[in-house]
C-alpha positions in Angstrom: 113.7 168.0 141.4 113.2 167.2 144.8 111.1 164.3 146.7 108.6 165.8 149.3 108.9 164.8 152.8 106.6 162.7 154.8 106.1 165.9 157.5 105.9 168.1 154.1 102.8 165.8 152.5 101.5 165.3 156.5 101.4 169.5 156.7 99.5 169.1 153.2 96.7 167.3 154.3 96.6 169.1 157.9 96.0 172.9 156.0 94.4 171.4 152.6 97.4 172.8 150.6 101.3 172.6 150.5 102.8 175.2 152.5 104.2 178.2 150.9 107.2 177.2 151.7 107.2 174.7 148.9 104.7 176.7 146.6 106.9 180.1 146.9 109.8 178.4 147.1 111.0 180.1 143.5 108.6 181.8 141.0 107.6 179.1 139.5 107.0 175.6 141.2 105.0 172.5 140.4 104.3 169.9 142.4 103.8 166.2 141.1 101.4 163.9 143.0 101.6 160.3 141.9 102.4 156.7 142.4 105.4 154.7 141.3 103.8 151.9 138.8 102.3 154.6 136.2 103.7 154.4 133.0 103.3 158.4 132.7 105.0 159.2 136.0 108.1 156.7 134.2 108.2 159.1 131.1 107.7 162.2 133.2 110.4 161.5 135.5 112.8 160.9 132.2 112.4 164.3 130.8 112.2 166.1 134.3 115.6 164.6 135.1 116.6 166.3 132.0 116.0 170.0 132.4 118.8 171.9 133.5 119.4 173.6 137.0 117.2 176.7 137.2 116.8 179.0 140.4 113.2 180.3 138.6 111.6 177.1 138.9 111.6 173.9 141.5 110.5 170.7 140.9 108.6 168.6 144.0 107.4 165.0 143.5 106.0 161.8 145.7 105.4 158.5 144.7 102.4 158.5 147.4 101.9 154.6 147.2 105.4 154.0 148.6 104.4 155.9 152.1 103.2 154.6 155.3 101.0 157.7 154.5 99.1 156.4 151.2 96.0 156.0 152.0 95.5 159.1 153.9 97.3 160.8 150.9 95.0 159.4 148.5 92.1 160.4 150.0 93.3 164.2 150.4 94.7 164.6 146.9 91.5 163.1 145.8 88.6 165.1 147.7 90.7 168.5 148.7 92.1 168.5 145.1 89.3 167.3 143.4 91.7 164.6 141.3 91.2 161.1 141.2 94.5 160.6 138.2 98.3 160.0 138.2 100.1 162.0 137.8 98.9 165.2 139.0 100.7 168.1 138.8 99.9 171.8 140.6 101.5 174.5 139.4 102.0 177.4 141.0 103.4 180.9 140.0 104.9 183.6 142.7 102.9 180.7 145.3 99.6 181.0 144.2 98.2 177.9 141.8 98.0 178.5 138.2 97.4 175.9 136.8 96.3 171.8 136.9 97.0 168.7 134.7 98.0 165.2 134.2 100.4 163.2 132.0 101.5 166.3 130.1 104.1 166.0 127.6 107.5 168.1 128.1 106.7 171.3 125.8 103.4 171.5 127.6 105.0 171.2 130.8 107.3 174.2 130.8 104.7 176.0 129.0 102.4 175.5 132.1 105.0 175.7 135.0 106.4 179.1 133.3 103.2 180.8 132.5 
């Protein structure tokens, strides 16, 4: 699991989407958009930490609110994305976006991002 960059989320809200770079990165990818105080990011984080090394999947996250960034962040995860919750996640499969969601639990995680 890896933290996005500033120039990464900067790129983001410059082309409306994450490069696919990050979304082809492996076959399947999701992408976590969210801020550090919610209690669902907290849980999410625990059982993300969890799953074991996999070259099929890769694991991107911010904590927007902690960036010099935020409120240009928030404003183009909520209008070019469409969603106004934390956490977010994207998932994408062979770089093109399969599917959305929220808090999700961990079954319905890895049922999404390998889909």
């Amino acid at each position: 699991m890896r933290k996005l960059s500033a120039e990464e989320c900067q790129a983001a809200i410059t082309a409306g989407e994450f490069s696919p770079g990050i979304t082809a990165s492996a076959p399947a990818v999701a992408i976590i958009l969210t801020q550090s105080w919610c209690p669902q990011w907290m849980w999410m984080k625990t059982y993300l930490g969890s799953l074991r090394e996999d070259a099929a999947l890769a694991l991107y996250w911010i904590e927007y609110d902690r960036e010099s960034f935020f409120e240009e962040f928030m404003t183009f995860k909520e209008n070019a994305f469409g969603n106004d919750q934390v956490p977010y996640v994207r998932y994408y499969r062979d770089g093109k976006l399969a599917h959305e969601s929220n808090y999700i639990d961990k079954g319905g995680f890895l049922r999404f991002l390998k889909r």
